[in-house]
C-alpha positions, 0 to 999 in steps of 0.5 A: 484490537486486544491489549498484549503483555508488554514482555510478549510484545517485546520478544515479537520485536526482538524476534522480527528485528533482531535486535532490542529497542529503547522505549525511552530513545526510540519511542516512535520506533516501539509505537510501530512495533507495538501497533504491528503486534497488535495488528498481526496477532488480531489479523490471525484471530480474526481469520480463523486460520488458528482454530482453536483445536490446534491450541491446547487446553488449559491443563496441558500447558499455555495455550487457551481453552476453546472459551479463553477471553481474546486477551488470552488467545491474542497472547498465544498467537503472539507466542507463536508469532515470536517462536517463528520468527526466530526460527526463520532468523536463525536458520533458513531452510526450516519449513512448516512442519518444523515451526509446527513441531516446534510449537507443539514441543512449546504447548502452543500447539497441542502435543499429538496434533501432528498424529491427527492428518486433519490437525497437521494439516491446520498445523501446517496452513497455520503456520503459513498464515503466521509466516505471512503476517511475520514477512507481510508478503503474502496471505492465504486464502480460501481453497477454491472448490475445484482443487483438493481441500489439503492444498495451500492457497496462497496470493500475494495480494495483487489481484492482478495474479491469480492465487497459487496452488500448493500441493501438500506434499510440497508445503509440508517438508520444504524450506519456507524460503524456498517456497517463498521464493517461487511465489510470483511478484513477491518483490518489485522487479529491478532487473531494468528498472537501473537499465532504463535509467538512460531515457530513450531518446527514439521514443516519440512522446505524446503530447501531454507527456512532453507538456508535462515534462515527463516521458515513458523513460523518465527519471522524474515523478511529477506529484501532479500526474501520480498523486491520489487526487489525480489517480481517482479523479482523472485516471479513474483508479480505485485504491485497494489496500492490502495487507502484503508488501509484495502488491505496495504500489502495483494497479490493474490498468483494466479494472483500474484498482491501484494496490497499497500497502495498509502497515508501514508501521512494520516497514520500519520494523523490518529496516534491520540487517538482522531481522527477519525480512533482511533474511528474506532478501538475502534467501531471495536473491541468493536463489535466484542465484543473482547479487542483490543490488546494493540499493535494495536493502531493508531500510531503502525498501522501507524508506521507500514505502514512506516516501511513496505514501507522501508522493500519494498524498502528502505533498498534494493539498487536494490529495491530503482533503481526499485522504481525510474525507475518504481514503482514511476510512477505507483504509480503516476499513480494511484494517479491521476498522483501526488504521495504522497511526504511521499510515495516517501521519505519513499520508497527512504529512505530520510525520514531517514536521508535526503538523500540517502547516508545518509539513507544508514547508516540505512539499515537494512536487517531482521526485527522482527515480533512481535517488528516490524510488530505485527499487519501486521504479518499475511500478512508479514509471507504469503508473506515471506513463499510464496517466500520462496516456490518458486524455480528457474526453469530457469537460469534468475531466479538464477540470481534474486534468491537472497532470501539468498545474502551470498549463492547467492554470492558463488553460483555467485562466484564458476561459475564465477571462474568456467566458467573463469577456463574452459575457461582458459584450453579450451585456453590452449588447443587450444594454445596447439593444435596450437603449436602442428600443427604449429610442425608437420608442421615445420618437414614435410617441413624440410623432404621436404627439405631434401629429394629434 
C-alpha cells in the first residue's frame, strides 16, 4: 500500500467528514482516516478502472505519465478522491460528467479526454468507481459480455442481487444521488424492523428456539446462536468480506456465504452530520419521499457495524481463536493482503480495553435489537431465526451445537457421566467375569489334585 503526502491525506478527510481532525486529541480518529486514504486510493490503482490515458502526462499538469512510481499515481487518485468528495458534500445533484469535467479543469483528467467518446466513456466509469470508494457502498464490476461495452456494471457487493446495467445515457447527465438511490439493497431496510419490535405471541416457536430463549420476533441477539464460531461451525456459512457497506451483515441461506464489511475504519470517518455519507442518507430518504427515522444516522450506522463485529467475534473466546487462526487471513486476503488495524481490534476485542484479557471484562452474551442494532435489525433477526431453525443431524454437530451453552453443558455432562458410569460397569463386569474364571479354575485344578 503506497505512502500518501500528509497534506493530500489531510484534504481526503476534510473532504469525506466535513470537518478537520486533531491528530494530537483524535489520534485514533486519524489512524482510521489515514488507513481508509491509503486503502481507497490503492483499491482504485489496483482495479484499473483509472487508466492511465485518462491521467495527463507530466507536462500538461499534475497528473503522471504512463511509468510515474505508484507514489505519484497513489497521489493523483487521492487528488481526485478529495475533489468529488467535496463536490458530492456540497452540492447533490452534480453527476459523473460534472466531477469529469471537474477533474479535467484540475489536470487530473487530461484536458480533451471528454472530446474522445472512448476516454469520456472511462471518464465517466472512473468517476463512478471513485464515488464508490468515497460512499463504500457500491463497486463496479466487469461489463458482462451480453450487453453493450458503454454500459455500467455495478453491484452492491451482496451476491444475493445480481449487478445492475446502467445504460450510458442514464449514467452520463444524472445526479450521482439519483442514481445511487435506485440501486437495490443499498441500506438495510428498517421500514418493520420498529414494526416488529412487539413479539407475536401467535407465533409457534420451535423447540430449540424456545430453549434457547430467543424467538423468530424477538428483541435479544443471544451471542451463542449468531457469533462466528457457531455461524461456520454449526450453521455451515462461509464469510464473505466486501468492500461496500451496503452487504455488511446480509447472507445467502442457500450458498450459506454471510456478507461483511472488510473497512469500518471509514465507518468512523463517516459518523458526521457533515461528511459525505450524512449526505447520502439525507438524499436517500428524502427521495423516497419518506422521513429518515431518527435512530438512523451516520454515528448510529457506524457504531452499529463496530458493535456487529463484537457480536461476531469479540465476546465469543472460540470465536476470537477462529478469528486469529482463520478468518484474520481471509480478511487480509480480500484487502489486498493488508487488513484494517480497526477490523483487528474490533474483532479481538482489544478496542475495549487494550488487551484481551482486559476485554474479557466486557463480554456480553445477548444484545437488544431495538437498543443495539435498530437499523441492522432485519438482518440480524434472519440470521438468528435461520440458525435457530437448524437441527443436528450428526454427532459432530451436537458437538458445535452450542446455540443454548447451559443445555449444551448438561446435555455434554449427563453422556459424559454416562459414558464414564457404563464404562466403569462394563469394567466391573469384566473384573467380575475374571475373578469368576480365575475361581472355577482354582476348583478344578484342586479336583485334580485330589483325585491323583
Amino acid at each position: 500500500m503506497a505512502e500518501l503526502d500528509s497534506d493530500d491525506t489531510q484534504k481526503l478527510i476534510l473532504a469525506v467528514t466535513g470537518r478537520h481532525i486533531d491528530p494530537e486529541i483524535e489520534r485514533d480518529l486519524r489512524r482510521h482516516a489515514v488507513f481508509y486514504a491509503c486503502h481507497a486510493a490503492d483499491n482504485i490503482l489496483r482495479s484499473g478502472h483509472v487508466s492511465h490515458r485518462l491521467l495527463p502526462d507530466s507536462s500538461s499538469g499534475p497528473g503522471v505519465v504512463d511509468d510515474a512510481g505508484p507514489d505519484l499515481k497513489a497521489k493523483t487518485i487521492l487528488q481526485l478522491l478529495a475533489l468529488c468528495a467535496n463536490a458530492l458534500r456540497e452540492d447533490h445533484n452534480c453527476s459523473a460528467q460534472d466531477l469529469a469535467t471537474l477533474a479535467a479543469g484540475k489536470d487530473l483528467f487530461r484536458r480533451d479526454c471528454l472530446g474522445d467518446p472512448d476516454l469520456a466513456l472511462q471518464a465517466t466509469k472512473a468517476i463512478y468507481h471513485i464515488v464508490g470508494r468515497i460512499t463504500m457502498l457500491f463497486e463496479l464490476r466487469a461489463t458482462p459480455a451480453h450487453v453493450p461495452l458503454e454500459s455500467l456494471t455495478v453491484s452492491s457487493g451482496d451476491g444475493r442481487f445480481p449487478a445492475i446495467i446502467v445504460p450510458p445515457d442514464e449514467y452520463h447527465e444524472r445526479p450521482l444521488f439519483e442514481l445511487l438511490c435506485r440501486f437495490e439493497n443499498l441500506l438495510p431496510q428498517t421500514s418493520t424492523a420498529q414494526d416488529s419490535i412487539q413479539p407475536d405471541s401467535s407465533y409457534a416457536l420451535a423447540s430449540t428456539a424456545a430453549d434457547s430463549g430467543a424467538s423468530p420476533n424477538s428483541q435479544t441477539l443471544i451471542v451463542s446462536c449468531v457469533c462466528a464460531d457457531t455461524l461456520c461451525k454449526f450453521g455451515g456459512f462461509s464469510i464473505v468480506w466486501t468492500k461496500s457497506l451496503a452487504a455488511h451483515l446480509c447472507f445467502d441461506q442457500h450458498s450459506r456465504q454471510l456478507y461483511l464489511f472488510s473497512t469500518p475504519s471509514y465507518c468512523d470517518i463517516s459518523r458526521f452530520e457533515d461528511g459525505v455519507f450524512s449526505k447520502v442518507l439525507d438524499y436517500y430518504f428524502d427521495d423516497r419521499m419518506t422521513v429518515r427515522p431518527t435512530y438512523f444516522t451516520p454515528a448510529q450506522y457506524a457504531k452499529e457495524i463496530h458493535a456487529s463485529y463484537g457480536l461476531l467475534f469479540a465476546d465469543d473466546k472460540r470465536s476470537r481463536k477462529l478469528w486469529r487462526k482463520q478468518v484474520a487471513a481471509e480478511a487480509a486476503a480480500a484487502s489486498g493482503g493488508v487488513i484494517d488495524p480497526w477490523l483487528e481490534a474490533l474483532a479481538t476485542g482489544t478496542n475495549r480495553g487494550g488487551a484481551e484479557k482486559g476485554a474479557k471484562q466486557s463480554l456480553r452474551t445477548t444484545y437488544s435489537l431495538s437498543t443495539d442494532f435498530p437499523i441492522f435489525a432485519m438482518r440480524l433477526r434472519a440470521l438468528q431465526n435461520d440458525i435457530l431453525s437448524q437441527q443436528p443431524n450428526e454427532f459432530l454437530a451436537l458437538w458445535h451445537d452450542r446455540r443454548d451453552l447451559l443445555k449444551w453443558s448438561q446435555f455434554w455432562l449427563i453422556l459424559i457421566v454416562s459414558a464414564v458410569g457404563l464404562l466403569l460397569s462394563v469394567l466391573q463386569t469384566a473384573f467380575t467375569l475374571v475373578q469368576t474364571v480365575y475361581v472355577i479354575k482354582e476348583a478344578r485344578e484342586g479336583n485334580q489334585t485330589t483325585e491323583s
